[in-house]
C-alpha positions as CSV (number, residue, x, y, z in Angstrom):
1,X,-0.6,-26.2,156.1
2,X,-3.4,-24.8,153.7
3,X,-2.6,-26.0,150.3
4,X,-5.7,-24.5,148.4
5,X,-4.7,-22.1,145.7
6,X,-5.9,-22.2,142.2
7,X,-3.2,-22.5,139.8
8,X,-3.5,-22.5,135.7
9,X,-3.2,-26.2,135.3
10,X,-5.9,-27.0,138.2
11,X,-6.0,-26.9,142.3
12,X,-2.9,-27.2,144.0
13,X,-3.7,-30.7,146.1
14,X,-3.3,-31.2,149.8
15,X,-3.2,-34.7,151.5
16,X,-5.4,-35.9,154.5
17,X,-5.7,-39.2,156.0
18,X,-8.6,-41.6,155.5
19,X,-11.5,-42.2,158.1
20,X,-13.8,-44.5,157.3
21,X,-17.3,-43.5,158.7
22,X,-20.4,-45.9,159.4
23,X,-22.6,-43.4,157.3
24,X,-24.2,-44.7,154.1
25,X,-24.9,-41.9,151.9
26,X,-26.6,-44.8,149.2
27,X,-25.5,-43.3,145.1
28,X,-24.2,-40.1,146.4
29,X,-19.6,-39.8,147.4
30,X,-19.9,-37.3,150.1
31,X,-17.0,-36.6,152.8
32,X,-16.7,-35.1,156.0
33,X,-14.0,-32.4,156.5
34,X,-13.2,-30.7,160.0
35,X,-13.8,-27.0,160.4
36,X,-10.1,-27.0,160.9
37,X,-9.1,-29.0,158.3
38,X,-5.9,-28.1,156.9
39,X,-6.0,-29.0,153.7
40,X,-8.7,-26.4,152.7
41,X,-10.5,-23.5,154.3
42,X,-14.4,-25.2,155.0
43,X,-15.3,-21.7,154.1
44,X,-14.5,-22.0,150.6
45,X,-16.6,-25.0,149.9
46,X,-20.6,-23.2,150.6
47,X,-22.9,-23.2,148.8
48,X,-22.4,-26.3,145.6
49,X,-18.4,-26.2,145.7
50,X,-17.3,-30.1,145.5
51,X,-14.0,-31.1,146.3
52,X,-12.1,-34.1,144.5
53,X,-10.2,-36.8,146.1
54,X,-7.4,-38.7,144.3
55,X,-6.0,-42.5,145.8
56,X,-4.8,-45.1,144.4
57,X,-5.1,-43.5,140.9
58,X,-9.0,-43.2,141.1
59,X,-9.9,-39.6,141.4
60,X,-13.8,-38.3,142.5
61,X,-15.5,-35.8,143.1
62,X,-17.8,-35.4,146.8
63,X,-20.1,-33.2,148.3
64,X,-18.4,-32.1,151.7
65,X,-20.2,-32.0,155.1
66,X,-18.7,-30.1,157.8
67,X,-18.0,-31.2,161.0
68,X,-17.6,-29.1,164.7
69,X,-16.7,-32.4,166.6
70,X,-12.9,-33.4,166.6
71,X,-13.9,-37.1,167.6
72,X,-15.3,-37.5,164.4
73,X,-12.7,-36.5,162.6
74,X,-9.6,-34.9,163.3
75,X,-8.1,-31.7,161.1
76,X,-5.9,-33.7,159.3
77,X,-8.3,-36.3,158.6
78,X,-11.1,-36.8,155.5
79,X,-13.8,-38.9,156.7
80,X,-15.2,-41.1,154.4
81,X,-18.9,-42.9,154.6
82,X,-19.1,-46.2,153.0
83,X,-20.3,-45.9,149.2
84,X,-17.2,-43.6,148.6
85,X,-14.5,-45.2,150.8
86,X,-15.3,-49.0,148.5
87,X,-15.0,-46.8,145.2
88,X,-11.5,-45.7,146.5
89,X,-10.3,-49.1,147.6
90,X,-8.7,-47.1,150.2
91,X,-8.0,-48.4,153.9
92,X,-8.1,-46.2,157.3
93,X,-5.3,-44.1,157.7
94,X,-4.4,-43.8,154.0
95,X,-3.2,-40.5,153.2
96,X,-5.1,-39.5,149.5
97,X,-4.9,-36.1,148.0
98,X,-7.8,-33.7,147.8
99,X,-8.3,-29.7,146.6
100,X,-11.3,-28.1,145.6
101,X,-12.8,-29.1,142.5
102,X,-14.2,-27.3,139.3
103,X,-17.0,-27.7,138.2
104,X,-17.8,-31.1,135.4
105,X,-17.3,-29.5,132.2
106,X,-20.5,-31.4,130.9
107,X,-22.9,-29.3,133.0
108,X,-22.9,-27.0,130.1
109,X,-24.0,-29.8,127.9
110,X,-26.1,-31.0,130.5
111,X,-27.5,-27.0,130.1
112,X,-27.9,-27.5,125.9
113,X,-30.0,-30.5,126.7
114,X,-32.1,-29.0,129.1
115,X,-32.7,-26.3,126.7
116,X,-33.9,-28.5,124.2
117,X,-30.7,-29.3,121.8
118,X,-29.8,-31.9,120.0
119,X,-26.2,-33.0,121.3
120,X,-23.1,-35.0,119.5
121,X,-22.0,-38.6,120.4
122,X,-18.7,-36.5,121.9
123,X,-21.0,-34.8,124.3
124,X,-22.7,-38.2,125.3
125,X,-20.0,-39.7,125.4
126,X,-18.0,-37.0,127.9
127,X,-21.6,-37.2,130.2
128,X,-21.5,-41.0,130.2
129,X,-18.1,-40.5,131.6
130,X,-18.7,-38.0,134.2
131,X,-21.6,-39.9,135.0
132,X,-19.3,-43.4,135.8
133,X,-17.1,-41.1,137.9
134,X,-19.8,-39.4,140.2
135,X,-19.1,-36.0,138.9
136,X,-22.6,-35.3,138.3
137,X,-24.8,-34.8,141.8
138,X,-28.4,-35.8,141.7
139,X,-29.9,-32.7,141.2
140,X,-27.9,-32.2,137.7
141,X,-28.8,-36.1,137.0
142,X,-31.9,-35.4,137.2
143,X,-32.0,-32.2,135.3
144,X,-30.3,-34.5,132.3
145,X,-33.3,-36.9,132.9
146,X,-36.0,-34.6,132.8
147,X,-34.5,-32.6,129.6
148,X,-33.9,-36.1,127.8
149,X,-37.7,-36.9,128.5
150,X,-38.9,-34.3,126.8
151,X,-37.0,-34.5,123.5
152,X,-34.2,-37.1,122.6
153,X,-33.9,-38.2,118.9
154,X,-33.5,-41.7,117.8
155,X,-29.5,-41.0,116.9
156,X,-29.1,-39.6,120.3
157,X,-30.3,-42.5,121.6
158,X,-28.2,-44.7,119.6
159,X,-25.3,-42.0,120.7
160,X,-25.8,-42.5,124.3
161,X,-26.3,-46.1,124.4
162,X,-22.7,-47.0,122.5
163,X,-21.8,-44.2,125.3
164,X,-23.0,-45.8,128.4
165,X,-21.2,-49.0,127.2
166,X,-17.9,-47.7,126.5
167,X,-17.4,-46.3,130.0
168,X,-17.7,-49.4,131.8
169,X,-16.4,-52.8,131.3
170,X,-17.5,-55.3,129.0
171,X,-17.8,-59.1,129.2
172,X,-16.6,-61.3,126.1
173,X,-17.4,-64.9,126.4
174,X,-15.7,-67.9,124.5
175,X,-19.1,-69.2,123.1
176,X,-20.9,-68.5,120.0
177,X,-24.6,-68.3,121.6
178,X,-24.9,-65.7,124.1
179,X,-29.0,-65.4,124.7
180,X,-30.8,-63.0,127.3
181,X,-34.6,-62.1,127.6
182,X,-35.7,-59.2,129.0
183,X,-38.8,-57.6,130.3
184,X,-39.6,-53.6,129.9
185,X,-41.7,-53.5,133.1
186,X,-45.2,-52.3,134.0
187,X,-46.7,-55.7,134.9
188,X,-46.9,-56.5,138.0
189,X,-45.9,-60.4,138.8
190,X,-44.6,-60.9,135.2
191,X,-41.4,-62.8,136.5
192,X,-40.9,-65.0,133.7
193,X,-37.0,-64.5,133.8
194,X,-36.4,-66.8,136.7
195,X,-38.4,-69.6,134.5
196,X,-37.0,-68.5,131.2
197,X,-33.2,-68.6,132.1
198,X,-32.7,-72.4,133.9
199,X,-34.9,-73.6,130.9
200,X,-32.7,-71.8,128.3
201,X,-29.2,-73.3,130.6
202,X,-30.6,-76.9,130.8
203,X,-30.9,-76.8,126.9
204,X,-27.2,-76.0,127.1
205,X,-27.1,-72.0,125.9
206,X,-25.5,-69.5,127.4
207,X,-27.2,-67.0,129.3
208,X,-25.6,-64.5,131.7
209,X,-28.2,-62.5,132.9
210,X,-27.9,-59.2,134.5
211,X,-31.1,-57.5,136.1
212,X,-31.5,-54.0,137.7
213,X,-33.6,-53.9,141.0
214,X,-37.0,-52.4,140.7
215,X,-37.4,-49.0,139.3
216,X,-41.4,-48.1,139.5
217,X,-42.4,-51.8,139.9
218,X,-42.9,-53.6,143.6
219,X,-40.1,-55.9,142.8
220,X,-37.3,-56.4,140.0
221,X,-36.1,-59.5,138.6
222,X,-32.9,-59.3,140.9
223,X,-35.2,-58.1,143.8
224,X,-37.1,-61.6,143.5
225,X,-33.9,-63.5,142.9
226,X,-32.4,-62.1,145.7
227,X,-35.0,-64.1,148.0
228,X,-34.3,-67.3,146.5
229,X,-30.0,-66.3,146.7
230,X,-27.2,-64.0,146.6
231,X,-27.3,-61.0,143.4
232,X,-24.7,-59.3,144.3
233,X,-21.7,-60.8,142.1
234,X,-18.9,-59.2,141.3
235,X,-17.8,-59.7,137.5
236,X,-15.7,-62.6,138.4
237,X,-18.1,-64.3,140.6
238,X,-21.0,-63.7,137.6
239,X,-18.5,-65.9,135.4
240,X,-17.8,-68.0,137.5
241,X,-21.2,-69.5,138.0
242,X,-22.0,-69.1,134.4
243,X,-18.6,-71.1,133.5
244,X,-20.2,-73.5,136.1
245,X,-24.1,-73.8,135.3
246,X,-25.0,-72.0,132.2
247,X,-26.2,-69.2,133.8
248,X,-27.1,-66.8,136.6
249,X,-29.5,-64.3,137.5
250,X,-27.4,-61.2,138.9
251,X,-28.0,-57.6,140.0
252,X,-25.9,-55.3,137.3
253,X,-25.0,-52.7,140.0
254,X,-22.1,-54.3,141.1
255,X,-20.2,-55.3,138.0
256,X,-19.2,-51.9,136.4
257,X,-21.6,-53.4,132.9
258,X,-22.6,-49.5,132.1
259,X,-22.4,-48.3,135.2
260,X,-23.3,-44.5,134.2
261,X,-27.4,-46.4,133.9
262,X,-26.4,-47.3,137.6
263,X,-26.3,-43.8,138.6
264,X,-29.3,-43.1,136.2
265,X,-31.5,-45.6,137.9
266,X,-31.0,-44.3,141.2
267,X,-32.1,-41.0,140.6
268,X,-35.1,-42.3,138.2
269,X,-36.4,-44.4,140.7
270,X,-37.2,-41.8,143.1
271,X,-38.9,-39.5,140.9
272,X,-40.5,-42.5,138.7
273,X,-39.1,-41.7,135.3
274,X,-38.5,-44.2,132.1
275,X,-39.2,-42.7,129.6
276,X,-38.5,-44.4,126.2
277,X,-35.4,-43.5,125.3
278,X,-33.5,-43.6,128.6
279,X,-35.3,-47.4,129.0
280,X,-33.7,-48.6,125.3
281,X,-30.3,-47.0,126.5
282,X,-30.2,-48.5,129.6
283,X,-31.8,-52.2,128.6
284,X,-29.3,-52.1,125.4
285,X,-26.3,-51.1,127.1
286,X,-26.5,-53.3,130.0
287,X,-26.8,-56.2,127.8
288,X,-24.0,-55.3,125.5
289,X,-21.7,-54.9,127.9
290,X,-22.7,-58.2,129.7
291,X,-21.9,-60.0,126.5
292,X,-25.4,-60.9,125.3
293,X,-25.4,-61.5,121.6
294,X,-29.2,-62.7,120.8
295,X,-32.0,-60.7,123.0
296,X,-35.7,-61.7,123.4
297,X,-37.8,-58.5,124.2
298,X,-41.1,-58.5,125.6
299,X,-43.2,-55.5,125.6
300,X,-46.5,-56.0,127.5
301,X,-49.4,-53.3,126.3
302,X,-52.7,-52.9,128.4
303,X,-54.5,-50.1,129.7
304,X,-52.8,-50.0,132.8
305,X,-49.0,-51.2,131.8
306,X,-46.6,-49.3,131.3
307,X,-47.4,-49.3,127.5
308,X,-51.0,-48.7,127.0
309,X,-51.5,-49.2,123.2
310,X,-50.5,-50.7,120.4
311,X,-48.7,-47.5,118.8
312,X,-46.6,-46.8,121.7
313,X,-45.3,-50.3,121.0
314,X,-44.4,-50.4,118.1
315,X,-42.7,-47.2,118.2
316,X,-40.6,-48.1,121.1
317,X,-39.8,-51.7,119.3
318,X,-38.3,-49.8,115.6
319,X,-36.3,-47.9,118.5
320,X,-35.2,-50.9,120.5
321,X,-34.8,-52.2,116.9
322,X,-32.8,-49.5,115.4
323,X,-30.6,-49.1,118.1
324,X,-30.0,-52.9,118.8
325,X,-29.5,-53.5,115.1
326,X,-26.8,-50.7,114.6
327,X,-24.6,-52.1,117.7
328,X,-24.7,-55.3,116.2
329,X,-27.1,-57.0,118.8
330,X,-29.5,-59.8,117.6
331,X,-32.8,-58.8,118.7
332,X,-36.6,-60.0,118.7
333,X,-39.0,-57.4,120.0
334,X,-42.3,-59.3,121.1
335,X,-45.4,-57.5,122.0
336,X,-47.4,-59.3,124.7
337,X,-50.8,-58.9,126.0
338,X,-50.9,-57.0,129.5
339,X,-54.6,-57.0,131.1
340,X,-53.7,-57.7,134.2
341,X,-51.2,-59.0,136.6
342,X,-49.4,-61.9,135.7
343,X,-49.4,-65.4,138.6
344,X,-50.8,-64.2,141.8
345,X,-47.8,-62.9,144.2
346,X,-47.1,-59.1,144.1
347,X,-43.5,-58.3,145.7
348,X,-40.2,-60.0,146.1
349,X,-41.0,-63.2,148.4
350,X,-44.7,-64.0,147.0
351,X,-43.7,-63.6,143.0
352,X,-40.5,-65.8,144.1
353,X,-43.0,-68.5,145.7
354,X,-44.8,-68.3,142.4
355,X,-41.5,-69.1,140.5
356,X,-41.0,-71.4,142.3
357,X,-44.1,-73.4,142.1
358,X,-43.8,-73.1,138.3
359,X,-40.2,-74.5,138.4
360,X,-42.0,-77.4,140.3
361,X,-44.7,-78.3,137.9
362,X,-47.1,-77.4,140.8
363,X,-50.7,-78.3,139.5
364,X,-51.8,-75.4,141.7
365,X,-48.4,-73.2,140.0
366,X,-50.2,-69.7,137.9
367,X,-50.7,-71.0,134.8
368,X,-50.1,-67.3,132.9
369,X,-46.6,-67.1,134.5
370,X,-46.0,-70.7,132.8
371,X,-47.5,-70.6,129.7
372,X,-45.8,-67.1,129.0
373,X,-42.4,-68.3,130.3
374,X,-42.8,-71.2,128.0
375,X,-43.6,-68.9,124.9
376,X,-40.7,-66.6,125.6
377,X,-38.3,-69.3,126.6
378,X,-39.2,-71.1,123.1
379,X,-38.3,-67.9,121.2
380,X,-34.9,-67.4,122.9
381,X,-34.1,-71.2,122.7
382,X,-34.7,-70.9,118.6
383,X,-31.5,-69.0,118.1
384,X,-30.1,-72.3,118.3
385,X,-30.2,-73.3,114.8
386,X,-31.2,-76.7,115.4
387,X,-34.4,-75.8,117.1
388,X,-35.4,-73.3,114.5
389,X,-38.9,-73.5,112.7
390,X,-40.9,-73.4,115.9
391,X,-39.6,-75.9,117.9
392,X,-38.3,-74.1,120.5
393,X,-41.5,-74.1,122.4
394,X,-42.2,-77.9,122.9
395,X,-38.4,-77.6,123.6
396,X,-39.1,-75.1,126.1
397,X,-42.4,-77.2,127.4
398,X,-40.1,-80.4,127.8
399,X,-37.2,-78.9,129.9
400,X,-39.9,-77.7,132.5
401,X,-42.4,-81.0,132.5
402,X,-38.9,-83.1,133.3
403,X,-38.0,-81.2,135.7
404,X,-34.9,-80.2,134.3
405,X,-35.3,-76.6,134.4
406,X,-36.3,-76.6,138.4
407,X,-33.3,-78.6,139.1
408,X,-30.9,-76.3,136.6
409,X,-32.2,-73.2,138.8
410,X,-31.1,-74.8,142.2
411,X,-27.9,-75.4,140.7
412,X,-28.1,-71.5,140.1
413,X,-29.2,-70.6,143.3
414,X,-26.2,-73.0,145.4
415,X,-23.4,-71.3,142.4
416,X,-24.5,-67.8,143.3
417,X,-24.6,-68.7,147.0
418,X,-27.6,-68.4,149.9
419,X,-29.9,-64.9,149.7
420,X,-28.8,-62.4,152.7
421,X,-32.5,-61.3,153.4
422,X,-35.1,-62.8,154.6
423,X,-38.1,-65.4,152.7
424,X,-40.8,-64.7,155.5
425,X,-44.1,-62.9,154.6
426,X,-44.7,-59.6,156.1
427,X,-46.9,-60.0,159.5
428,X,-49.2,-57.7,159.4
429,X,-52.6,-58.6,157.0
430,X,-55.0,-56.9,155.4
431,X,-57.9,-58.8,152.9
432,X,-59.7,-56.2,150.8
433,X,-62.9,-57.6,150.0
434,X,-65.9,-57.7,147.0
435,X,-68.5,-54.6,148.2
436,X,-70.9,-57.2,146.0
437,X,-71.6,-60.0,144.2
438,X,-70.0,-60.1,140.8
439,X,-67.5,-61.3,137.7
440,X,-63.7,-59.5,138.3
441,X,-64.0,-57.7,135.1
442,X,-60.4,-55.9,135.3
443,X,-57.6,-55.8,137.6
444,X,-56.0,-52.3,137.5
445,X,-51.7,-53.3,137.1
446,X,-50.2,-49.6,137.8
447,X,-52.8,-49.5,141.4
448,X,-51.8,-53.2,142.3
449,X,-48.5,-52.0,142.0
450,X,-48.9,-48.5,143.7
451,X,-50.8,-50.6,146.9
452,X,-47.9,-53.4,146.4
453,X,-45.4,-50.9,146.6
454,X,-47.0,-48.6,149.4
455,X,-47.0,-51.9,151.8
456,X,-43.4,-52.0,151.3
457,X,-42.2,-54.0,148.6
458,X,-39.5,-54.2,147.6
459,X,-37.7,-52.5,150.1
460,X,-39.4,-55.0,152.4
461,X,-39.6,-58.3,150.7
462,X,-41.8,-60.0,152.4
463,X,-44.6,-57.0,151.7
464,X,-46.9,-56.8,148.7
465,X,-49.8,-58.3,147.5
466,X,-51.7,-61.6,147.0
467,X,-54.3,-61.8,144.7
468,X,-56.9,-64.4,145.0
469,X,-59.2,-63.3,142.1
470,X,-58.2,-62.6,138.8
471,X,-60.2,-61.6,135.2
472,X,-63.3,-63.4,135.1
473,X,-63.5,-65.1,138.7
474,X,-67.0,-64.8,139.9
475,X,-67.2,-63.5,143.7
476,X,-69.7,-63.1,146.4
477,X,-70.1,-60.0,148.5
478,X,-67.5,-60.3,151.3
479,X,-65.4,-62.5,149.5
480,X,-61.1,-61.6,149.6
481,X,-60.1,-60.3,146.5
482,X,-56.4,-60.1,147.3
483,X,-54.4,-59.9,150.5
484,X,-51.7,-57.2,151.7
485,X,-48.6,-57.9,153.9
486,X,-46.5,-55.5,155.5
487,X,-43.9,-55.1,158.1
488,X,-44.1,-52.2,159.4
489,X,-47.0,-50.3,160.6
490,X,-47.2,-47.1,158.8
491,X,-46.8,-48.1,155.5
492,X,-49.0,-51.1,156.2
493,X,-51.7,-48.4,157.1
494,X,-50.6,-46.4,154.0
495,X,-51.8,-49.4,151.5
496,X,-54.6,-50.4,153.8
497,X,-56.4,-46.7,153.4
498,X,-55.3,-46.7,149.7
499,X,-57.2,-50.0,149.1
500,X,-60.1,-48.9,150.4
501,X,-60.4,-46.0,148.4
502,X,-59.9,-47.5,144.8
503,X,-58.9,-51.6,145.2
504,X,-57.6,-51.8,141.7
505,X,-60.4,-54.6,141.0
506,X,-63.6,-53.8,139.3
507,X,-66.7,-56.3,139.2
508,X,-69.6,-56.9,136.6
509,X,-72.6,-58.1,137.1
């Protein structure tokens, strides 16, 4: 039985029977057909041919593998690797329906873009949908990135943001203050979300937050929570341990709240991109859709963050501005100092132990990655009328000094349930040194985070980077300037030689 043919109204569909496969192929739906497979000719499908899969009433489109060896599966079988067979619901032996598949009709928008157009909200909004149902590969993903990065107006930002929220569930919540805080990146250490959001739930807001996992950085917020517990909710566990503490700290990629960024994100990471515009639609739409209604913003600038001057600021606030304004989100845009690293720990298990020692009023806790918590904690905590006039910051102060905020987060951490990885601290140690005596005169954040990240964070948590001088500490010759753990050999020697040419840290006399 070959039921390929192309009719007028689409493929004529064939049905196979499901076989899951131990394979993770991470973003991307692939399948595994047999060169016998009887539902279509293997021949048909070279070169980019996709074929769709329908189950269940979910229909996607895969990139097929082909396979000589009938153990694996069988010519009436699909096989099916693990990211695609969850996004299917489907069980082994299911019989789904597949044929050949055109090609996504926004690849010619995708095309405009690249070729420097300006498109409608319709075509936005038709990409954000093919983008929610993996009908884009990563190749034409990243071709939309790259054209987007080099010309995107405002409106089409605006355009794309309502977009990437409409495709994807949304979270309402039976409270009149919804608060979040969020961080733009480029600072290595800066974890003041796991600070800000117990003190903001022990005041008695609301405050689901969502995080992605790191992008260019050694560690995202979820990346870090994840040491302390569990991120990855599904929607109904998320409201669950709001409904129960106030708040959580949750990886987004789970709970379908714009899940067209989620494919975004995957293909930015490896090739490094945020640029503006894709950063205000991604940061925007994840936290309309979670059901945030009053944002905090901070926007560190230095010479080494992610933003380097003041001008670049402010033009990315009027856009996180005009955007957030027109989709009726309250939002604050604060622009921070960035100079250096923020606390000491670089990477998931060392900025968590930093956290941590702030929660605990540790007198030996980083006092940057307090005070700043504190300051952007007060601003959220003033959207509460009643603390308005600038007392959210001694509110702020009060919550963490009582120990009120450390014990709101473990009731966080024992809602969202205990972390799956591990807390230890890579075992392999590197301490780069001062070549002289001297006054640490700058600390370099985009090379700490390259090193921290070519150890092995966050992929590894326990790798990264310990600094043990900052700004204005006065070293002798041969004294540690900051410490590198890794797990596995190669990429600890990867960081190792990359330290010793350029440390990141520069002396004065």
């Amino acid at each position: 039985m070959t039921l390929d043919i192309e009719t007028p109204a689409g493929p004529a569909r064939a049905r196979l029977k499901t076989r899951p496969l131990a394979l993770d192929t991470f973003r991307e739906n692939v399948v595994v057909l047999s060169r016998d497979c009887v539902a279509i000719r293997p021949e048909r499908l070279a070169g980019q041919r996709k074929v769709e899969i329908r189950a269940g009433g979910r229909t996607y489109l895969a990139a097929p593998m082909i396979c000589d060896e009938p153990s694996v599966v069988a010519a009436d079988e699909i096989g099916l690797p693990e990211p695609l067979l969850h996004r299917l619901g489907a069980l082994a032996g299911t019989w789904v329906e597949v044929a050949p598949a055109r090609a996504a009709e926004t690849l010619d928008e995708v095309r405009a873009k690249v070729m420097g157009e300006t498109l409608s909200a319709d075509a936005y909004m038709a990409i954000a949908r093919d983008l929610a149902d993996h009908r884009l590969s990563d190749i034409e993903v990243a071709a939309f990135l790259v054209a987007c990065a080099g010309f995107m107006t405002a409106d089409e930002t605006l355009d794309f943001t309502r977009a990437m929220v409409a495709v994807g569930d949304r979270l309402d919540w039976d409270h009149r203050l919804v608060v979040d805080k969020h961080c733009i990146g480029g600072v290595p250490g800066n974890r003041t979300s796991l600070v800000v959001t117990p003190i903001i739930a022990a005041h008695g807001l609301l405050m689901p937050k969502t995080s992605s996992r790191a992008i260019t950085s050694p560690a995202g917020t979820a990346d870090t929570m994840e040491v302390l517990a569990r991120v990855d909710l599904s929607a109904e566990e998320m409201r669950a341990v709001v409904e129960q503490c106030g708040a959580c700290v949750a990886w987004g990629g789970r709970m379908n709240l714009s899940p067209a960024d989620d494919v975004l994100i995957s293909v930015e990471r490896p090739l490094s991109i945020d640029t503006p515009e894709q950063m205000v639609a991604s940061i925007l739409s994840k936290k309309i859709a979670a059901g945030s209604r009053h944002l905090v913003l901070d926007v560190p600038v230095g010479p080494s963050a992610k933003i380097r001057d003041r001008r670049a600021a402010l033009k990315l606030k009027k856009l996180f501005e005009y955007v957030g304004g027109r989709l009726g989100l309250s939002l604050e845009v604060l622009i921070t100092e960035a100079l250096q690293p923020i606390g000491r720990g670089v990477g998931p298990v060392l900025e968590a132990r930093d956290v941590r020692a702030v929660l605990a009023c540790d007198p030996d806790a980083p006092a940057d990655l307090r005070e700043k918590s504190i300051r952007l904690a007060g601003r959220v905590l003033e959207a509460d009328p009643a603390l308005m006039g600038g007392k959210g910051e001694a509110r702020a102060r009060e919550l963490l000094d009582s120990g009120a905020a450390g014990r709101k987060m473990d009731e966080i951490i024992a809602a969202q349930g205990p972390s799956p990885i591990s807390s230890g601290l890579g075992d392999l140690v590197h301490e780069v040194r001062a070549h002289r005596d001297g006054v640490v005169s700058s600390v370099d954040c985009l090379r700490i985070a390259t090193l921290a990240r070519l150890a092995g964070a966050p992929t590894d948590p326990g790798a990264g980077l310990d600094l043990l001088a900052k700004m204005g500490t006065r070293v002798r010759a041969g004294q540690p300037l900051y410490r590198l753990y890794a797990s596995e050999p190669s990429d600890f020697g990867f960081a190792v030689e990359a330290a010793d040419r350029d440390s990141g840290v520069s002396l004065a006399a």
